[in-house]
N, CA, C and O atoms as CSV, one atom per row, in Angstrom:
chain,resi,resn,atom,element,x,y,z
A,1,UNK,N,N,142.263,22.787,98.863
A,1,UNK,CA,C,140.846,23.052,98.940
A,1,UNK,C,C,140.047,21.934,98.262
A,1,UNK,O,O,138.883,21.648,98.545
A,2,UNK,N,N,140.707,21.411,97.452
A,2,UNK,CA,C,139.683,20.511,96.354
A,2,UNK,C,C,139.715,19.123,97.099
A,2,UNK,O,O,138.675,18.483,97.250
A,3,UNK,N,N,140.932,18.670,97.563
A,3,UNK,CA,C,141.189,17.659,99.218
A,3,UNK,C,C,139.737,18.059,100.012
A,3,UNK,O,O,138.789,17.293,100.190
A,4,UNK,N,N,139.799,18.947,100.278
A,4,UNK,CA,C,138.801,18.811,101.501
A,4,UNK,C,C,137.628,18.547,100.918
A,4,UNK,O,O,136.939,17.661,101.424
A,5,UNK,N,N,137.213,19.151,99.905
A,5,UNK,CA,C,136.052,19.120,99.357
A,5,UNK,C,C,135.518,17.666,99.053
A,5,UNK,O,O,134.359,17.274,99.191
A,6,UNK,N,N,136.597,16.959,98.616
A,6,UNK,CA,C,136.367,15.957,98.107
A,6,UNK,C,C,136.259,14.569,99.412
A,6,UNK,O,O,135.928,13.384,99.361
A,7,UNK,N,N,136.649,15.333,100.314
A,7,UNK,CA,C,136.899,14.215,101.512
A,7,UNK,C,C,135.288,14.481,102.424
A,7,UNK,O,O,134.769,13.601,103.111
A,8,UNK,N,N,134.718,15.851,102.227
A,8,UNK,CA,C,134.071,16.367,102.299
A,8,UNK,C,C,132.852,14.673,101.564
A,8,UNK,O,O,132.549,13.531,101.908
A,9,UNK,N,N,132.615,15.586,100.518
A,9,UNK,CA,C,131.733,14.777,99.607
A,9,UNK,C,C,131.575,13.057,99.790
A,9,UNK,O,O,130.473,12.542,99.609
A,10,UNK,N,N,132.827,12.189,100.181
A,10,UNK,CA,C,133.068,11.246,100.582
A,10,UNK,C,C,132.084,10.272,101.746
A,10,UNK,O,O,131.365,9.275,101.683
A,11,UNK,N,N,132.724,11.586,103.180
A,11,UNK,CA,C,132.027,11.621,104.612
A,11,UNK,C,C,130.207,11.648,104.242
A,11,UNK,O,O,129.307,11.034,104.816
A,12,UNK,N,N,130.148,12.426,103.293
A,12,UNK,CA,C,128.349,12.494,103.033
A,12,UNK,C,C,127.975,11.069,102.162
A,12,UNK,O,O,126.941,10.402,102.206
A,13,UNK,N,N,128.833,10.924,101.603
A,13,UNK,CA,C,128.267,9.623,100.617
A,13,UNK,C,C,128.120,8.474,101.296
A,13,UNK,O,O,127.244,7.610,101.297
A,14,UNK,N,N,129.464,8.664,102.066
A,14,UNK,CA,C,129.306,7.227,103.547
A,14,UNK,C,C,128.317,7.299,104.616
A,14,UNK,O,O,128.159,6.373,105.412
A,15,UNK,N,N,127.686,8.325,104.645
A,15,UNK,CA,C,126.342,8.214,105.763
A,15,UNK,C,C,125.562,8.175,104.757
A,15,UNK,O,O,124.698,7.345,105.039
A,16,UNK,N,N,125.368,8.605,103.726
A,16,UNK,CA,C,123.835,8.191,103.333
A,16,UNK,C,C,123.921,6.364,102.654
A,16,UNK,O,O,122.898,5.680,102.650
A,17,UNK,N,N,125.054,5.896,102.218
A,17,UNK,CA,C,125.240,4.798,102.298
A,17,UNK,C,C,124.431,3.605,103.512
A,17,UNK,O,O,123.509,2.797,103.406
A,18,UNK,N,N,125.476,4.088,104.805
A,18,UNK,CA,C,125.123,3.961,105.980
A,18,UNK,C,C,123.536,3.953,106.155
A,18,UNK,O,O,123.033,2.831,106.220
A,19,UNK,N,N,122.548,5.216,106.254
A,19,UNK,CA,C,121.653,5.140,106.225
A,19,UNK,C,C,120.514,3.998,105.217
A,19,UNK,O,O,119.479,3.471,105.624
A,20,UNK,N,N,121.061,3.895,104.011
A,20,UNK,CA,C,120.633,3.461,102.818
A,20,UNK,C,C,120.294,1.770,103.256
A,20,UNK,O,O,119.323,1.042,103.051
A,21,UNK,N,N,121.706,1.559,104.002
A,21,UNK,CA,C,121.412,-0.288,104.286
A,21,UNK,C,C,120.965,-0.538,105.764
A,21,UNK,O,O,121.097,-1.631,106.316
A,22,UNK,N,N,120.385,0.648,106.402
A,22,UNK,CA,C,119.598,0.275,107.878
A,22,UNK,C,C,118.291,-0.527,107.653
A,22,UNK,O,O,117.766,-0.154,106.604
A,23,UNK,N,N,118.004,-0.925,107.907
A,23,UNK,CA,C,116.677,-2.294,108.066
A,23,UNK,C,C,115.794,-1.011,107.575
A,23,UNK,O,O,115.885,0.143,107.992
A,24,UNK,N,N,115.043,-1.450,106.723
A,24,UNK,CA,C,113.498,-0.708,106.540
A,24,UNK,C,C,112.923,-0.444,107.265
A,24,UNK,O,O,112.132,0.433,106.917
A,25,UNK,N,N,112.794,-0.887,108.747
A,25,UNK,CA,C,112.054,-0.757,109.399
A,25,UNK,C,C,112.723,-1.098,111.359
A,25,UNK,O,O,112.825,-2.169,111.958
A,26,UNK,N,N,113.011,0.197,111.780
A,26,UNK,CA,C,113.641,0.160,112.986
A,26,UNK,C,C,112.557,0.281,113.997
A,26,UNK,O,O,112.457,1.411,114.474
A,27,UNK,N,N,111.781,-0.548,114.405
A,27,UNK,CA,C,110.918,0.122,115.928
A,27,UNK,C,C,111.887,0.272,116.922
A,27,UNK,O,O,111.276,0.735,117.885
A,28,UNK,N,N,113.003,0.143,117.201
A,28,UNK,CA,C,113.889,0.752,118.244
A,28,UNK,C,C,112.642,0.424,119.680
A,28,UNK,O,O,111.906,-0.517,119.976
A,29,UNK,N,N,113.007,2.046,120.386
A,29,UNK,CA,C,112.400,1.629,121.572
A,29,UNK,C,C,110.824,1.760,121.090
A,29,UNK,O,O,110.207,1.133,121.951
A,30,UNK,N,N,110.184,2.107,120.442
A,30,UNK,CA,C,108.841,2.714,119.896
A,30,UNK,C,C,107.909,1.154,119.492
A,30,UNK,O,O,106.907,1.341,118.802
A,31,UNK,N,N,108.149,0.010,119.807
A,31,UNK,CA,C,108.151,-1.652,119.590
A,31,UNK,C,C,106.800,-1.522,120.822
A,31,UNK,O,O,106.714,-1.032,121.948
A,32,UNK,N,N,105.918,-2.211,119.946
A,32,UNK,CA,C,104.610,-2.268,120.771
A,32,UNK,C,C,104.803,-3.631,121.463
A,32,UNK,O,O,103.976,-3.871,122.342
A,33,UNK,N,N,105.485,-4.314,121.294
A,33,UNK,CA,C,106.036,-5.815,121.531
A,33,UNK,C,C,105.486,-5.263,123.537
A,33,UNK,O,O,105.498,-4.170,124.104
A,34,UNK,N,N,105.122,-6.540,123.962
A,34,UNK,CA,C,105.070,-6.465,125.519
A,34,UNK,C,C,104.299,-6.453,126.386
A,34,UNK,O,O,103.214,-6.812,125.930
A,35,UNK,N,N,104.220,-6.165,127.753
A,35,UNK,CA,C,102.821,-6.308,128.379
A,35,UNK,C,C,102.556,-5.169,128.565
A,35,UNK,O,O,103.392,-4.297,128.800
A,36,UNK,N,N,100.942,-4.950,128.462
A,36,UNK,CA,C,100.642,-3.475,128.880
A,36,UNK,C,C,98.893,-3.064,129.537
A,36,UNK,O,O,97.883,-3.484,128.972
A,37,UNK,N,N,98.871,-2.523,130.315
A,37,UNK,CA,C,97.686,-2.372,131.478
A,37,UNK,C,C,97.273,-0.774,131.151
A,37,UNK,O,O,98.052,0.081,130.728
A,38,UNK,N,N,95.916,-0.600,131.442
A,38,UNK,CA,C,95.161,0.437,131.487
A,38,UNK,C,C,94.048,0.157,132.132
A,38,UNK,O,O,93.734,-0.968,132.520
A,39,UNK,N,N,93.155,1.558,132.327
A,39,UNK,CA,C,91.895,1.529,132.681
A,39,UNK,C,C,91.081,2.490,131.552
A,39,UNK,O,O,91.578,3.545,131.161
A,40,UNK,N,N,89.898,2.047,131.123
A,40,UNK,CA,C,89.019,3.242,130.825
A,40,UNK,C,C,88.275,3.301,131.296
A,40,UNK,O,O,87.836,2.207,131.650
A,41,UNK,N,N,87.606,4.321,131.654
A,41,UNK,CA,C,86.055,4.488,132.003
A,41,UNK,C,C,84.917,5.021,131.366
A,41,UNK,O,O,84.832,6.244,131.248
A,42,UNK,N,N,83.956,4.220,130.903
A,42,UNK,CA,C,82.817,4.166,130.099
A,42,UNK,C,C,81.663,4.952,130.989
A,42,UNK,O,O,81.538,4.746,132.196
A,43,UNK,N,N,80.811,5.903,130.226
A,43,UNK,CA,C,79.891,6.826,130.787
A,43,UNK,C,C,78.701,5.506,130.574
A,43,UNK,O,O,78.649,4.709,129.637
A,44,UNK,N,N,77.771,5.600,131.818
A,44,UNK,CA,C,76.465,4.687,131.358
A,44,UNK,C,C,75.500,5.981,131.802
A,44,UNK,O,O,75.915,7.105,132.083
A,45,UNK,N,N,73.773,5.431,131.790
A,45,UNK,CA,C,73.162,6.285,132.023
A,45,UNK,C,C,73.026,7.271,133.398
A,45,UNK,O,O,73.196,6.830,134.535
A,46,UNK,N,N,72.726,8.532,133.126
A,46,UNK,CA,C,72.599,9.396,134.329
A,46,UNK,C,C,73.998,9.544,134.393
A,46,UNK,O,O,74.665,9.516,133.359
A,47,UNK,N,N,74.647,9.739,135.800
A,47,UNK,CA,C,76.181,9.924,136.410
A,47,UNK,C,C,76.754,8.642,136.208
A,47,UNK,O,O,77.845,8.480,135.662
A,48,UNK,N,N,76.400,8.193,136.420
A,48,UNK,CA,C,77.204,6.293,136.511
A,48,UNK,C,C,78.210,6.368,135.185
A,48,UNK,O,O,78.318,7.117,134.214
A,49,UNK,N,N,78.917,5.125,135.702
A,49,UNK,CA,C,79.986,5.348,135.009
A,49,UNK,C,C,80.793,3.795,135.116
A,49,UNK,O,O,80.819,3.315,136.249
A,50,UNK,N,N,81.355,3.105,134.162
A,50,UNK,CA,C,81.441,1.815,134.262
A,50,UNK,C,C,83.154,1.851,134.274
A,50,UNK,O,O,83.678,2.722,133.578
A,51,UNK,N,N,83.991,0.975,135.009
A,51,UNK,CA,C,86.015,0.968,134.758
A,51,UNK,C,C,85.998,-0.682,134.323
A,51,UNK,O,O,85.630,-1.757,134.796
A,52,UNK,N,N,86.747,-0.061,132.910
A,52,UNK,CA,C,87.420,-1.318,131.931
A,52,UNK,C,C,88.578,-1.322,132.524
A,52,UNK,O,O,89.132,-0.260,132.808
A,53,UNK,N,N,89.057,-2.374,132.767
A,53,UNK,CA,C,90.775,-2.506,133.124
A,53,UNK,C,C,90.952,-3.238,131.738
A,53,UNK,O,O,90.071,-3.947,131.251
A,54,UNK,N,N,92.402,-2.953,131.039
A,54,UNK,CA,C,92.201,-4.037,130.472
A,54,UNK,C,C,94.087,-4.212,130.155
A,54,UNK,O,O,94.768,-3.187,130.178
A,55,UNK,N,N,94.719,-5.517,129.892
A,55,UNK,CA,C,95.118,-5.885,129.936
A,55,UNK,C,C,95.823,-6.349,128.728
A,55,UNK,O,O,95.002,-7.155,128.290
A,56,UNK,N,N,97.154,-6.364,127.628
A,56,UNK,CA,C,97.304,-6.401,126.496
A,56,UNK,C,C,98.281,-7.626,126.508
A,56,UNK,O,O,98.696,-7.679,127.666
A,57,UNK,N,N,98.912,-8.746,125.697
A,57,UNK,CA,C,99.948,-9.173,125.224
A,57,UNK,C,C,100.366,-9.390,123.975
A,57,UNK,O,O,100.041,-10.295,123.206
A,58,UNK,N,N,101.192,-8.400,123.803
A,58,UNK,CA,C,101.544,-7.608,122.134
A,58,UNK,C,C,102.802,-8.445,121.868
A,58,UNK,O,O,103.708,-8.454,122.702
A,59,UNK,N,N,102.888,-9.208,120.636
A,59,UNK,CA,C,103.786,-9.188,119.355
A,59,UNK,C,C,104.032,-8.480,118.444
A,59,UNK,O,O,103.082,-8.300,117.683
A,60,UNK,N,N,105.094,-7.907,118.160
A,60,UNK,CA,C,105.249,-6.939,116.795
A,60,UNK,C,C,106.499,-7.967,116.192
A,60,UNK,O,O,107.510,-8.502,116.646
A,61,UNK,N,N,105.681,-7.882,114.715
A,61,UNK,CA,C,106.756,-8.097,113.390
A,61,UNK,C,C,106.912,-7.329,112.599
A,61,UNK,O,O,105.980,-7.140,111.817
A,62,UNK,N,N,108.157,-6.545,112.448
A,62,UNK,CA,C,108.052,-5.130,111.542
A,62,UNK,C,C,106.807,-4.524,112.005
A,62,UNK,O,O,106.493,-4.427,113.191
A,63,UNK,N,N,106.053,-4.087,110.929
A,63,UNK,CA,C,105.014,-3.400,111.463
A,63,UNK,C,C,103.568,-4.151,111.680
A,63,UNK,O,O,102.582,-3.424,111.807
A,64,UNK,N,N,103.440,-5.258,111.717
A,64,UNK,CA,C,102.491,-6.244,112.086
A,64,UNK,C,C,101.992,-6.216,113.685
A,64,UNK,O,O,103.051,-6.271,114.311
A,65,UNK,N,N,101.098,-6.167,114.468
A,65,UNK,CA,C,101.295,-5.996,115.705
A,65,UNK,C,C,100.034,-7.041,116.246
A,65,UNK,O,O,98.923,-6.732,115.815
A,66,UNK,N,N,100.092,-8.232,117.136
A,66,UNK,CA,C,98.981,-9.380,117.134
A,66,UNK,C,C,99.413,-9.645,118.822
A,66,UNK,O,O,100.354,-9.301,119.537
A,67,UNK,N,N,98.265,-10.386,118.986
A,67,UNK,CA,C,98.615,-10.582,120.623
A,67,UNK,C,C,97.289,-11.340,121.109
A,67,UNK,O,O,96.686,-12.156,120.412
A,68,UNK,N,N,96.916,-10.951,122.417
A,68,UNK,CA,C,95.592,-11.206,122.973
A,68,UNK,C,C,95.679,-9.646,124.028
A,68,UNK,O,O,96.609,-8.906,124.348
A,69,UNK,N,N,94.213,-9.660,124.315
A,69,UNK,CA,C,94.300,-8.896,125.507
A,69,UNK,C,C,92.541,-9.485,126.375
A,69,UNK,O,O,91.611,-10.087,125.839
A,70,UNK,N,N,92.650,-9.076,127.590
A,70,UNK,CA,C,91.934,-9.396,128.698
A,70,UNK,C,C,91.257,-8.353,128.983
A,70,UNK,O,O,92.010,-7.395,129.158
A,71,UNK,N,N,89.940,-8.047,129.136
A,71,UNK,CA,C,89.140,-6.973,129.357
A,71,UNK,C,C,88.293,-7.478,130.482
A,71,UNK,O,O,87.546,-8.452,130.383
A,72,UNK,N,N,88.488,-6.617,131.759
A,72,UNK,CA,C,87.720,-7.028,132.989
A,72,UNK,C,C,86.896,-5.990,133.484
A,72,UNK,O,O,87.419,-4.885,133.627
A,73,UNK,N,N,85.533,-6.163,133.814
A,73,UNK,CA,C,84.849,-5.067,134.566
A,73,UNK,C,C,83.985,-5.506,135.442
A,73,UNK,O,O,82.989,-6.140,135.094
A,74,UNK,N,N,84.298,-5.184,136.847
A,74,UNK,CA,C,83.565,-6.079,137.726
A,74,UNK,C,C,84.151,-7.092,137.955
A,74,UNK,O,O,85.373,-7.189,138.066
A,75,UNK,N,N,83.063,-8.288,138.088
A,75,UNK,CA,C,83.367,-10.463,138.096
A,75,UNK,C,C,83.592,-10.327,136.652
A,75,UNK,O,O,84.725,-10.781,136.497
A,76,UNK,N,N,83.003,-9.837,135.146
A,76,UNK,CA,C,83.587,-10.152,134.314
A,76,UNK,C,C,84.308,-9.604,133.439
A,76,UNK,O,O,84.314,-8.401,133.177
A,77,UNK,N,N,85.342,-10.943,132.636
A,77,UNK,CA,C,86.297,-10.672,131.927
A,77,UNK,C,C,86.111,-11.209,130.890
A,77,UNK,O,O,85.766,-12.389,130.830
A,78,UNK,N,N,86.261,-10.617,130.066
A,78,UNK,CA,C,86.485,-10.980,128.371
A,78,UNK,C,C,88.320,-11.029,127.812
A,78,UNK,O,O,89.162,-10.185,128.121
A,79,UNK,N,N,88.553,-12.275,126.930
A,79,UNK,CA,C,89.792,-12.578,126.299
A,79,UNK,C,C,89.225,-12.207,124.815
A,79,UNK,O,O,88.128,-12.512,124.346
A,80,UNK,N,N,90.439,-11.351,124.116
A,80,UNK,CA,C,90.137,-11.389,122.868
A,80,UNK,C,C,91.184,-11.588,122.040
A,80,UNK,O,O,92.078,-12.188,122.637
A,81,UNK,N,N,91.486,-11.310,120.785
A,81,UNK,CA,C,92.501,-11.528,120.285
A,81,UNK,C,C,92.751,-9.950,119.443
A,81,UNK,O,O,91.820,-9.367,118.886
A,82,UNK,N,N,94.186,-9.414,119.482
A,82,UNK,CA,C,94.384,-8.489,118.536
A,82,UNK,C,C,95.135,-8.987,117.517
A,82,UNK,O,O,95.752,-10.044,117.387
A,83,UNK,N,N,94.883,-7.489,116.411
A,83,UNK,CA,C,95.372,-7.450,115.362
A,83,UNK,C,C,95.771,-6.100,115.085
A,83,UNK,O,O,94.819,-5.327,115.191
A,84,UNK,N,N,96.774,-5.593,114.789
A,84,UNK,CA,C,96.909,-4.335,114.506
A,84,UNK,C,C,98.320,-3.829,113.823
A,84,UNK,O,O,99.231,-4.640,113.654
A,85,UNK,N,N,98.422,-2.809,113.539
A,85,UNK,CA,C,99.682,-1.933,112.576
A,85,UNK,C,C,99.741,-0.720,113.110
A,85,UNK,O,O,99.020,0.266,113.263
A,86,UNK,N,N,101.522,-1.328,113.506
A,86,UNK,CA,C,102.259,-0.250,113.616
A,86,UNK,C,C,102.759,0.792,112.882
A,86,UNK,O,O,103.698,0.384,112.200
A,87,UNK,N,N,102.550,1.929,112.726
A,87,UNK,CA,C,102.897,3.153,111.587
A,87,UNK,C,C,103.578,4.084,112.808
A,87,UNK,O,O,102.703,4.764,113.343
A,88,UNK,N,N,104.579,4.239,113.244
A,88,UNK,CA,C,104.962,5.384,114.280
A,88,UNK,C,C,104.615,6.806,113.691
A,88,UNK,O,O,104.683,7.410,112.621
A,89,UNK,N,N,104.162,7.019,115.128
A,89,UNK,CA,C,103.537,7.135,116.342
A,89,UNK,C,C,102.491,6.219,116.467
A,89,UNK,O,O,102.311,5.674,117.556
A,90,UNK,N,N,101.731,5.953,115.450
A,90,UNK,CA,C,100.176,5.140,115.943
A,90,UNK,C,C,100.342,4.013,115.731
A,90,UNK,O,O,101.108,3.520,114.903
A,91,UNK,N,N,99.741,3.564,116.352
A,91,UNK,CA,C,99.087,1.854,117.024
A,91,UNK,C,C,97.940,1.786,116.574
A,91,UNK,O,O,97.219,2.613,117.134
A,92,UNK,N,N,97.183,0.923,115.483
A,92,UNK,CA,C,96.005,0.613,115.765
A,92,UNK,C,C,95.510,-0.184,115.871
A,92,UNK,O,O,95.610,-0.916,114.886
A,93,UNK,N,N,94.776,-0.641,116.810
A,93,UNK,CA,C,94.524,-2.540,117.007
A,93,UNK,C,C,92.847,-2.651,117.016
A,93,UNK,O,O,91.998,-1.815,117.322
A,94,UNK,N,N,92.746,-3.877,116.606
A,94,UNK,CA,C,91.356,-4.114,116.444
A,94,UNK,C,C,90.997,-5.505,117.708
A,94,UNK,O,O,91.662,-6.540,117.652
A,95,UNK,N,N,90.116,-5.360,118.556
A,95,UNK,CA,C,90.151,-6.611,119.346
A,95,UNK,C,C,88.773,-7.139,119.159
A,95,UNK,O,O,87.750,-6.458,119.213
A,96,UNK,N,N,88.856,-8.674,118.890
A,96,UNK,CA,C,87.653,-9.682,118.814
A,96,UNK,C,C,87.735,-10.633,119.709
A,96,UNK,O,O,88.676,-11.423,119.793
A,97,UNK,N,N,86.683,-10.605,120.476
A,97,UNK,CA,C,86.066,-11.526,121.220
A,97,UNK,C,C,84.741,-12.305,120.525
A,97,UNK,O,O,83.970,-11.735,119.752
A,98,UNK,N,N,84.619,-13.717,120.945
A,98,UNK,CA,C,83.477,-14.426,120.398
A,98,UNK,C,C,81.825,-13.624,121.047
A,98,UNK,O,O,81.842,-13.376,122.252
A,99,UNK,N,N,80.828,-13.346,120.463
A,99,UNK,CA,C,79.935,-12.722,120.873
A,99,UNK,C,C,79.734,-11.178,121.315
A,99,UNK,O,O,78.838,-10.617,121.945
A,100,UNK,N,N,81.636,-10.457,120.385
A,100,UNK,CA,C,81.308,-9.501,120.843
A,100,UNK,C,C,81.687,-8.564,119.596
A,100,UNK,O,O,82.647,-9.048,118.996
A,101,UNK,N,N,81.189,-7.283,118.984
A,101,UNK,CA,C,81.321,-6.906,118.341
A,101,UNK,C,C,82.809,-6.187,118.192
A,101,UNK,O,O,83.157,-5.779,119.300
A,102,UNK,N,N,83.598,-5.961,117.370
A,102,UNK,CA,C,85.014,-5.321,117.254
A,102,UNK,C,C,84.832,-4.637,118.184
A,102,UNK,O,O,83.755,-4.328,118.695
A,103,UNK,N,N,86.383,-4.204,118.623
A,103,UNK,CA,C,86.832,-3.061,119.253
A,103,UNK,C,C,87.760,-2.174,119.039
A,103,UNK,O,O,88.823,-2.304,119.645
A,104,UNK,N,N,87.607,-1.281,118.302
A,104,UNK,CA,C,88.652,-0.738,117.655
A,104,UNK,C,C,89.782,0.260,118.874
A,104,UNK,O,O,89.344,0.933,119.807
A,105,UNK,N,N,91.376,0.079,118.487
A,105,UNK,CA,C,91.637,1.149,119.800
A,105,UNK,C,C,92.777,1.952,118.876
A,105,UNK,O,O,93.819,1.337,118.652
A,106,UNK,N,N,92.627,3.278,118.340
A,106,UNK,CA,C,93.293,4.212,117.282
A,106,UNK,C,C,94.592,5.010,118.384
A,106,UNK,O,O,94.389,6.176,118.725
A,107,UNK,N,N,95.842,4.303,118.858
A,107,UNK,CA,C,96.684,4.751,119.824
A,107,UNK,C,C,98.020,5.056,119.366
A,107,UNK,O,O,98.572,4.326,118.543
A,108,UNK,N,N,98.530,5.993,119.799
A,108,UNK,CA,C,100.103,6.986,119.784
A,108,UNK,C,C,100.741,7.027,120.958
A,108,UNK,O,O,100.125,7.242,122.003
A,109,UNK,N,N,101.662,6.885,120.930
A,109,UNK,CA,C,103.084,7.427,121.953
A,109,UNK,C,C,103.183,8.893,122.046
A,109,UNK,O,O,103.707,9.669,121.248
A,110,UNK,N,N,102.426,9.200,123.458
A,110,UNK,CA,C,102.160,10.630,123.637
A,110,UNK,C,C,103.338,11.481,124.108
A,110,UNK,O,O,103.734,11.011,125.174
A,111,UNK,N,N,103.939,12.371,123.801
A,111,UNK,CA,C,105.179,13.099,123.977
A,111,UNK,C,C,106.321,12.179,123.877
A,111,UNK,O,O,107.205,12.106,124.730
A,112,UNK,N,N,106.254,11.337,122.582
A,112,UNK,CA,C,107.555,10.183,122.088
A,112,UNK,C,C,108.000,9.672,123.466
A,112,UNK,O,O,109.147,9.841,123.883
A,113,UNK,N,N,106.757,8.856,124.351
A,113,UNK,CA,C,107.321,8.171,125.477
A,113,UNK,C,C,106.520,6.993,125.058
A,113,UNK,O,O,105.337,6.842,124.753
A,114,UNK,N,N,107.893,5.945,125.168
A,114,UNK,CA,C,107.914,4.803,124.451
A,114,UNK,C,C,107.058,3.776,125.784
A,114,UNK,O,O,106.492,2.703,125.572
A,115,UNK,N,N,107.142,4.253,126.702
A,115,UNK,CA,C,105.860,3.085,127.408
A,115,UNK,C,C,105.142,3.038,127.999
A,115,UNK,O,O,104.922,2.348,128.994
A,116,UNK,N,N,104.082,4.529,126.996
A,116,UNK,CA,C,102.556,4.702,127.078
A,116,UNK,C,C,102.292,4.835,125.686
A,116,UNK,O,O,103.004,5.342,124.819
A,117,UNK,N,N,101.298,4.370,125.604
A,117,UNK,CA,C,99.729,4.263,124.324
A,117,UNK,C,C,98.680,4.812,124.597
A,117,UNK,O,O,98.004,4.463,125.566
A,118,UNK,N,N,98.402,5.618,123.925
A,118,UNK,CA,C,97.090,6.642,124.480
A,118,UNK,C,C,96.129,6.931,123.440
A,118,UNK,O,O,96.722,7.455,122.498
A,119,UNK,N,N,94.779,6.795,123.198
A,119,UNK,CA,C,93.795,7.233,122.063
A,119,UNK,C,C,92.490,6.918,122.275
A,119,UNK,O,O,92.157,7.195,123.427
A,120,UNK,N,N,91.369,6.312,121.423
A,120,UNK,CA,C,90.231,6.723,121.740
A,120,UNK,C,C,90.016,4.949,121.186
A,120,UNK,O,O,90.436,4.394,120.170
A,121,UNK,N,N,89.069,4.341,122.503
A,121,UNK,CA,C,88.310,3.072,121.937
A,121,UNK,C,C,87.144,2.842,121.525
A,121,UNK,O,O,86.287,3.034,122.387
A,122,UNK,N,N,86.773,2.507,120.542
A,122,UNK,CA,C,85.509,2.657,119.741
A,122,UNK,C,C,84.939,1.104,118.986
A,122,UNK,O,O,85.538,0.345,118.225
A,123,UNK,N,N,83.459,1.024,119.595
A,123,UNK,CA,C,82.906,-0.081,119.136
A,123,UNK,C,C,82.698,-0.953,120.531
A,123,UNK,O,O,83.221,-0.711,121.619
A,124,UNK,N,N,81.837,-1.978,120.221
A,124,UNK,CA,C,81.454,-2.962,121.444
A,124,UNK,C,C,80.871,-2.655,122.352
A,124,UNK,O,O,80.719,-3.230,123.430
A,125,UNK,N,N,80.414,-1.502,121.895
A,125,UNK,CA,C,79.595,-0.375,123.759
A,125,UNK,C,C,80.508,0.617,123.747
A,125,UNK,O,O,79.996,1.675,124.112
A,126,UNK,N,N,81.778,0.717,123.447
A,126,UNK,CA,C,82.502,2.027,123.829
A,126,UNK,C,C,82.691,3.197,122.518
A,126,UNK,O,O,83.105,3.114,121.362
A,127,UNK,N,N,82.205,4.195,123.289
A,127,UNK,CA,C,82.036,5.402,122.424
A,127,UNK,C,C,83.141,6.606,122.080
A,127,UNK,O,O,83.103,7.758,122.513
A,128,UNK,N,N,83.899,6.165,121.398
A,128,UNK,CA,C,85.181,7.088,122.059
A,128,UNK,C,C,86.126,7.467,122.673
A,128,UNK,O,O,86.813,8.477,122.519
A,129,UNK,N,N,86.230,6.131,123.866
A,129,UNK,CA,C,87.029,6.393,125.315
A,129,UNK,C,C,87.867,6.461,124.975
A,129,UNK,O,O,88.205,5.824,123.978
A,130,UNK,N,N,88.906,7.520,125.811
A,130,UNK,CA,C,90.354,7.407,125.745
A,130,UNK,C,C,90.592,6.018,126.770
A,130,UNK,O,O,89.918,5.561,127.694
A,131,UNK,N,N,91.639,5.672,126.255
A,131,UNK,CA,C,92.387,4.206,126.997
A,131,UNK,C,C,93.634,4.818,126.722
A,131,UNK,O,O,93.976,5.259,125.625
A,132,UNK,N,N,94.691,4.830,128.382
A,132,UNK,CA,C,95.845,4.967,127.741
A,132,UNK,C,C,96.288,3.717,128.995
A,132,UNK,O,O,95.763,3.524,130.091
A,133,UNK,N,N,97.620,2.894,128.239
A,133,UNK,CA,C,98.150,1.654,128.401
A,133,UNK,C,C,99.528,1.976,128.814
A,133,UNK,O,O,100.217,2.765,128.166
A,134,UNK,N,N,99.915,1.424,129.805
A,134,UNK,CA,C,101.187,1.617,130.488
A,134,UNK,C,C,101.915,0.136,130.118
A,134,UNK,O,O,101.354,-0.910,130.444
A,135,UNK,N,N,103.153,0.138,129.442
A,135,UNK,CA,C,103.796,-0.758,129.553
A,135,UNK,C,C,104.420,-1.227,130.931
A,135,UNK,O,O,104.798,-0.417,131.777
A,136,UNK,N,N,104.505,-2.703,131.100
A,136,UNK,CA,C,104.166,-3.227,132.437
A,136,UNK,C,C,105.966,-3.657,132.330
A,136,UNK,O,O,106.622,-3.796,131.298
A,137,UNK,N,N,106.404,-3.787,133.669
A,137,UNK,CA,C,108.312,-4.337,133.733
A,137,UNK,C,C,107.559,-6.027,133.387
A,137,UNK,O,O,108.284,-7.015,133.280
């Protein structure tokens, strides 16, 4: 009995070992790293209603997350640059364009599916919109 126990106690010490020297920081599949496309649509006055496409190219380092992304509506398009941190589930990126005020976009992996981003964009004209981003092959 004291065998098992002790072989017992062993098997637990070697996984939390195990666990103990895994990288600090695993984004596994949950890696904002990549290309990724959406649309939002912005309410203007009366019924009208304006479609952002917009367009992402994400780097992640540990939890560092930088890139550019492309915002088109209509003939025009805006390039900006992100910045943002990864904390799983959320994404939050901030995008600057020259002449244009931040854009904040506060996004999660909705039902732990690793290639959609979904949340609310705020700032630059947009009030809230949900934007959700499909990772592109």
């Amino acid at each position: 009995m004291a065998i098992g126990k002790t072989l017992s106690f062993a098997a637990a010490a070697v996984a939390l070992v195990a666990l103990a020297c895994r990288q600090p920081l695993d984004v596994g599949n949950f890696s904002a790293a990549g290309h990724w496309k959406g649309t939002a649509v912005q309410p203007v006055q009366g019924t009208d209603s304006a479609r952002y496409t917009f367009v992402f190219d994400l780097e992640q380092n540990e939890s560092d997350v930088s890139g550019t992304a492309t915002i088109q509506s209509g003939t025009e398009t805006i390039e900006a640059e992100v910045d943002g941190h990864w904390d799983f589930p959320a994404v939050t990126m901030r995008l600057t364009a020259p002449g244009f005020a931040p854009l904040d976009y506060a996004a999660a992996y909705p039902n732990s599916r690793s290639d959609t981003l979904r949340g609310p964009i705020a700032g630059s004209g947009f009030a809230s919109t949900t934007l959700t981003i499909v990772r592109q092959p």
